[in-house]
C-alpha positions as CSV (number, residue, x, y, z in Angstrom):
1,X,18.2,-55.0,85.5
2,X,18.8,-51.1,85.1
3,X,21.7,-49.7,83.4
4,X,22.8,-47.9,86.8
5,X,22.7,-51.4,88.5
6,X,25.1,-52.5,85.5
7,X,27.0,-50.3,85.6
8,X,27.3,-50.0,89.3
9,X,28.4,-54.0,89.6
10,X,30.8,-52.6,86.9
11,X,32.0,-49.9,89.4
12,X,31.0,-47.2,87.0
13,X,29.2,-43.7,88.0
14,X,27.8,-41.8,85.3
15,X,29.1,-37.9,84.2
16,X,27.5,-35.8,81.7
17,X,26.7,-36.6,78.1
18,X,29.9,-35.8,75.9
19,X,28.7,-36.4,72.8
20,X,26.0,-38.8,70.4
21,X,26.6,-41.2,67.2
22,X,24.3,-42.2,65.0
23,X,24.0,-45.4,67.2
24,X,25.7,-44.6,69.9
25,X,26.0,-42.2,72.9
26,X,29.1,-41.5,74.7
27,X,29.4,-40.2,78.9
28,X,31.6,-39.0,80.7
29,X,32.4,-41.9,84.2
30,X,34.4,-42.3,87.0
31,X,35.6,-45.9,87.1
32,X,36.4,-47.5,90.3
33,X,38.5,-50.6,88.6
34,X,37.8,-53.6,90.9
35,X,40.7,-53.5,93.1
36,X,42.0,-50.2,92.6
37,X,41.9,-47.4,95.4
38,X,41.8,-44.7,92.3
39,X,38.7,-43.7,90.6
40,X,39.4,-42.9,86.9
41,X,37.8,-40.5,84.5
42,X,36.6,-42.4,81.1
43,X,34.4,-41.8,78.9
44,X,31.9,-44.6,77.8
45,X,30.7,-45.4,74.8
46,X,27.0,-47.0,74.8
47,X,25.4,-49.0,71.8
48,X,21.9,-49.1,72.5
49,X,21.1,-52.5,70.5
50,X,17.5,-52.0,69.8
51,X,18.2,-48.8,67.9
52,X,20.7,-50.3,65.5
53,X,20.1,-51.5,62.4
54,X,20.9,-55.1,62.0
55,X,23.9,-54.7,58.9
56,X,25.8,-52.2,61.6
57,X,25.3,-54.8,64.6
58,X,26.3,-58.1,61.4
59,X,29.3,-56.0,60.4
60,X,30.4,-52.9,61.3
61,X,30.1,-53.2,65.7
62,X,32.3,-56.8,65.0
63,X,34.6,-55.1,63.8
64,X,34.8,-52.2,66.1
65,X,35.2,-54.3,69.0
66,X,37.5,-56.9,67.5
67,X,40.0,-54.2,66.1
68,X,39.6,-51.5,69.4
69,X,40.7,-55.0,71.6
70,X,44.5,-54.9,69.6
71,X,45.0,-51.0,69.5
72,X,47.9,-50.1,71.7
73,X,49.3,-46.7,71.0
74,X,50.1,-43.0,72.6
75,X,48.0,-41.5,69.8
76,X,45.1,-43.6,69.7
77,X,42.3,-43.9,72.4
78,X,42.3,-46.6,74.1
79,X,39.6,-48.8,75.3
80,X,40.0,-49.9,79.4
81,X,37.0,-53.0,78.7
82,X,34.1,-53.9,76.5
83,X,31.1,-55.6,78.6
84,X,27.2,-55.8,77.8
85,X,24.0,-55.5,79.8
86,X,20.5,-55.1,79.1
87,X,21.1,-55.2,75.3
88,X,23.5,-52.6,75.2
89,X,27.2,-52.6,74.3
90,X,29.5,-50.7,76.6
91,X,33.1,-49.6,75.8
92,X,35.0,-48.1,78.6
93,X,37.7,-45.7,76.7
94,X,40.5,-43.5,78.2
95,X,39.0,-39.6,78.4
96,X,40.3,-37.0,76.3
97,X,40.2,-34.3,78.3
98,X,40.4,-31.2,76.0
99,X,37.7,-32.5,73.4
100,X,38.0,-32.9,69.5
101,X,39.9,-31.1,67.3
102,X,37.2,-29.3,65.6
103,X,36.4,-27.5,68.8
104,X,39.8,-26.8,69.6
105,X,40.4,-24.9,66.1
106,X,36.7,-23.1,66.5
107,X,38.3,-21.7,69.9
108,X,41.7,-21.1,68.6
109,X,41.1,-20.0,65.2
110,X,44.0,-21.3,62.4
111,X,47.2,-22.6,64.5
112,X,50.3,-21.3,64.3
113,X,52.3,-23.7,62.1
114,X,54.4,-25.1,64.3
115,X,51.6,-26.1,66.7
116,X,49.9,-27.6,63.9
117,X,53.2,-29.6,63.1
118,X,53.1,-30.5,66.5
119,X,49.7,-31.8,66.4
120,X,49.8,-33.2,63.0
121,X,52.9,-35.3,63.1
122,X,50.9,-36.9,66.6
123,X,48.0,-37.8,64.3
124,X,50.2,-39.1,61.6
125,X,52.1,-41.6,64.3
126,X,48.5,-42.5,65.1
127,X,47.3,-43.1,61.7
128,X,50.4,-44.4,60.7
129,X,50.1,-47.0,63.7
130,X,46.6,-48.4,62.1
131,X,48.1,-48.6,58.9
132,X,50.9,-50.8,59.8
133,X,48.7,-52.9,61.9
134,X,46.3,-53.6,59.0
135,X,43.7,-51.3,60.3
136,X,42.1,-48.3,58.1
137,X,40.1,-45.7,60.0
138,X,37.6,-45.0,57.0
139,X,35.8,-42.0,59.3
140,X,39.0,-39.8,59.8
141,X,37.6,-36.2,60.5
142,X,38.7,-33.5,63.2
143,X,35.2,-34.5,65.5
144,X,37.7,-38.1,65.9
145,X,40.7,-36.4,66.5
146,X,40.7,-35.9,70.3
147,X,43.3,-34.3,72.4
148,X,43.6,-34.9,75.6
149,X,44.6,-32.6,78.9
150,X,48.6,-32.4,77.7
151,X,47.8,-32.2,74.6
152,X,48.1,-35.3,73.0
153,X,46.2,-36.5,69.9
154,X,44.1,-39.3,70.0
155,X,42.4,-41.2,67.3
156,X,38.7,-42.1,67.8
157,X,35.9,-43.8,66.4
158,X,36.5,-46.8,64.6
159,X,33.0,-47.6,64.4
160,X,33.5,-47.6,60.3
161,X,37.6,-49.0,60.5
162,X,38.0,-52.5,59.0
163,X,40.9,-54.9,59.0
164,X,42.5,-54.4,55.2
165,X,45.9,-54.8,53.4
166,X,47.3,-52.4,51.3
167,X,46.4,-53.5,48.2
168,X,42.6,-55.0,49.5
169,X,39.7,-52.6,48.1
170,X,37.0,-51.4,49.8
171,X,33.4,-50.6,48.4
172,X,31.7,-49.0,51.7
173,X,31.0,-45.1,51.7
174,X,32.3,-44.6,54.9
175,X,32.4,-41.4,57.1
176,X,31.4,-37.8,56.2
177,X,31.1,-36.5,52.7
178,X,33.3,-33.1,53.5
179,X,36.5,-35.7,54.4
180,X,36.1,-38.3,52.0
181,X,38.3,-38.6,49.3
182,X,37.4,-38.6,45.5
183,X,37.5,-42.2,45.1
184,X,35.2,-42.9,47.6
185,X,32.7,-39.9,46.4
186,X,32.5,-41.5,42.8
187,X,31.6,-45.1,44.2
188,X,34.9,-46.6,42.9
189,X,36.6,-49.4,45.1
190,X,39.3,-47.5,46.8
191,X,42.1,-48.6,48.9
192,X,42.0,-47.7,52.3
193,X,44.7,-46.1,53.4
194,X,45.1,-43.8,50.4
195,X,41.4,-42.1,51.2
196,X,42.3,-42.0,55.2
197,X,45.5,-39.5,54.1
198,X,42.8,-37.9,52.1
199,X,41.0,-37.2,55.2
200,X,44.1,-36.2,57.1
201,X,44.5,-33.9,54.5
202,X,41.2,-31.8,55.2
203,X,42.2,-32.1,59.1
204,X,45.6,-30.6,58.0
205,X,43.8,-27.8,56.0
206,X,41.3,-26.9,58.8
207,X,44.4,-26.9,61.4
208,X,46.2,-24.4,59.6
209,X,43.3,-22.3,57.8
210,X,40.1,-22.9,60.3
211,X,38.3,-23.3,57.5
212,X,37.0,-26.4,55.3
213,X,39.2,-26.8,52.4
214,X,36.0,-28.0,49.3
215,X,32.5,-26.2,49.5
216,X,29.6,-29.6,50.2
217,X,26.2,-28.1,49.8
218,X,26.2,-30.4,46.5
219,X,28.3,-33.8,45.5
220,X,29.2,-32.2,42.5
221,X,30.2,-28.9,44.0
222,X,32.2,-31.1,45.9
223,X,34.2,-33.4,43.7
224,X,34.5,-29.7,41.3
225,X,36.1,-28.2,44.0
226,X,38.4,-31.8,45.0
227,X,40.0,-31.7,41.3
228,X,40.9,-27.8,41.5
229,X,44.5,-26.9,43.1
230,X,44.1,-26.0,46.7
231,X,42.6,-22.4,47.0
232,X,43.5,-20.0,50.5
233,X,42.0,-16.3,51.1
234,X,44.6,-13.7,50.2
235,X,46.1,-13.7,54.0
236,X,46.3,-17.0,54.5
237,X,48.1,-17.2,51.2
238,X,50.6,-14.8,52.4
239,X,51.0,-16.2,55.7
240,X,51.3,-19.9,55.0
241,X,54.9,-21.1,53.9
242,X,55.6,-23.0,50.8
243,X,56.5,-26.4,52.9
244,X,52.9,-26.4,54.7
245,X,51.0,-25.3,51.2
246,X,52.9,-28.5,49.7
247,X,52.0,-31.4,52.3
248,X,48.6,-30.1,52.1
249,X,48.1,-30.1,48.6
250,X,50.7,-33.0,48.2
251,X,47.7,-35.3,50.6
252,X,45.1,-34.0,48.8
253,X,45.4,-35.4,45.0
254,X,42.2,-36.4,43.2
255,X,44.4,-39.5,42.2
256,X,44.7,-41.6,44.9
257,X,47.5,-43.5,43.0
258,X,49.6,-40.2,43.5
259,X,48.8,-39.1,46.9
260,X,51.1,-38.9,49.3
261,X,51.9,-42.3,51.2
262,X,52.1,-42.4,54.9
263,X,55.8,-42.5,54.8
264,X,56.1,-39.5,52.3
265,X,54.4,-37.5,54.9
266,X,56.0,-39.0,58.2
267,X,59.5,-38.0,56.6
268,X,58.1,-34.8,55.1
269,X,60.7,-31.5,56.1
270,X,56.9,-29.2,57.2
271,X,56.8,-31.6,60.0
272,X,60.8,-31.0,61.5
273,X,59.2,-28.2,63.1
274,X,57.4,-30.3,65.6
275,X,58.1,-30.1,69.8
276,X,57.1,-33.3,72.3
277,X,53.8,-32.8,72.9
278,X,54.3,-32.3,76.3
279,X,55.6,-28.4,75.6
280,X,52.2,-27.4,72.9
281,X,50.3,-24.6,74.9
282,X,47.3,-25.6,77.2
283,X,44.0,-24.2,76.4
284,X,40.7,-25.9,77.6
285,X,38.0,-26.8,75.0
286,X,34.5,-25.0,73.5
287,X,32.2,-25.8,71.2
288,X,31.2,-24.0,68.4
289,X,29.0,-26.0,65.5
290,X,30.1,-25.1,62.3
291,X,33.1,-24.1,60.4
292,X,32.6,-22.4,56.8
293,X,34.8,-23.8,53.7
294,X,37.3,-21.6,51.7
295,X,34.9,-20.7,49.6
296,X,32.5,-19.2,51.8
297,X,29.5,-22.2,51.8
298,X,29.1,-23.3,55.2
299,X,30.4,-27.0,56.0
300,X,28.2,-29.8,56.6
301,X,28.8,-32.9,57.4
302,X,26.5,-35.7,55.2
303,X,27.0,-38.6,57.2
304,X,25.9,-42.0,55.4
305,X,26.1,-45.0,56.8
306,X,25.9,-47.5,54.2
């Protein structure tokens, strides 16, 4: 059968393309929920099997759609249903109306700190949410921070997250080489949750600088720049206060073992500043592709999907 007859049993109509995966691509749809008078706005995620390889459809899409079926949270998208047809995988997942972060900040240029508080302390709750739940993201950058029409964050993606305790170790290079953290870069089992407040680091950075914190045309360029302290251009310097400089720099620690923890940053005083989401400024979302780092190389993101 074709994928609109599928999809139309389903009661789904298909939008426009939002955006594409290494194995996936994801479309806007209005979903008329058997039932239900009122069409909703999703955005659907499609696994095309054929084109995956076969350790991502063995590991990695298990996962995904065993730990997207618990997730219940304000902060992290959630998934409506998960059906297949035609051997394709589906995922029907709430829309995110204003796009991803990283097009937010290209539009908006660095945030004023408090709206970066605002924002932050949202993806912290969201992280925060995984990590109590056992879950580690392992792919954390601002392309899977989404924010929706009242500007709410919502975490995306877990097509790399697993199901690990605290002290389990993981082996996988996950994610994109400008967000992963040191321990991860060097090949060395890491724990999980320690190198996704890595990565929330850099988001932090890019939310209140607009630019990428470590230069990445090279992997040792890259873990160089990781082990020097934090560096800002002279305005940003000037402008920042002391409180944001230190969560920053306090989340980004080549030593894992001294990072901050989730609950060091959930308590940390930068974030008092934060409003209810519900009162952040409106704004709706552009795309621009690349940001620069503070060093002046341009960003790129080295995805490898080992």
């Amino acid at each position: 059968r074709s994928e609109s007859s599928i999809l139309q049993k389903k009661g789904y109509v298909l939008g426009p393309e939002l955006g594409q995966g290494s194995y996936a691509v994801v479309k806007s749809a209005t979903w008329q929920k058997p039932g239900s008078t009122d069409p909703l706005k999703v955005a659907l995620k499609i696994i095309n099997g054929p084109q995956v390889p076969q350790d991502f459809k063995d590991k990695f899409l298990p996962r995904e759609l065993d730990i997207v079926k618990i997730l219940n949270h304000d902060n992290v998208i959630r998934t409506m249903e998960i059906f297949t047809g035609g051997r394709k995988t589906y995922l029907s997942l709430e829309f995110a109306g204003r796009g991803d972060m990283l097009g937010y900040i290209q539009m908006r240029g660095a945030l004023e700190e408090k709206e970066s508080a605002t924002l932050f302390k949202q993806l912290v709750n969201g992280v925060g949410y995984l990590h109590a739940n056992g879950v580690v993201h392992r792919d954390l950058k601002c392309e899977n921070v989404l924010l929706s029409n009242r500007n709410r964050i919502k975490v995306a993606d877990f097509g790399f997250s697993r199901k690990m305790s605290l002290r389990d170790l993981s082996m996988t290079f996950c994610g994109s080489a400008a967000y992963a953290a040191p321990e991860i870069l060097q090949g060395i089992p890491y724990r999980g949750p320690a190198a996704d407040l890595w990565s929330m680091g850099v988001i932090l950075f890019v939310m209140n600088c607009a630019i990428m914190p470590f230069r990445d045309n090279s992997m040792k360029t890259l873990l160089l720049d990781q082990k020097l302290p934090l560096r800002y251009t002279d305005k940003l310097d000037k402008s920042l206060t002391d409180k944001a400089k230190e969560i920053m720099q306090g989340l980004l620690v080549f030593d894992a073992d001294k990072r901050l923890r989730m609950h060091d940053v959930a308590v940390h005083s930068w974030l008092k500043q934060a409003v209810k989401p519900d009162s952040a400024a409106d704004s709706a979302p552009s795309k621009i592709e690349k940001l620069p780092s503070s060093t002046g190389n341009e960003a790129t993101n080295s995805e490898t999907n080992k």
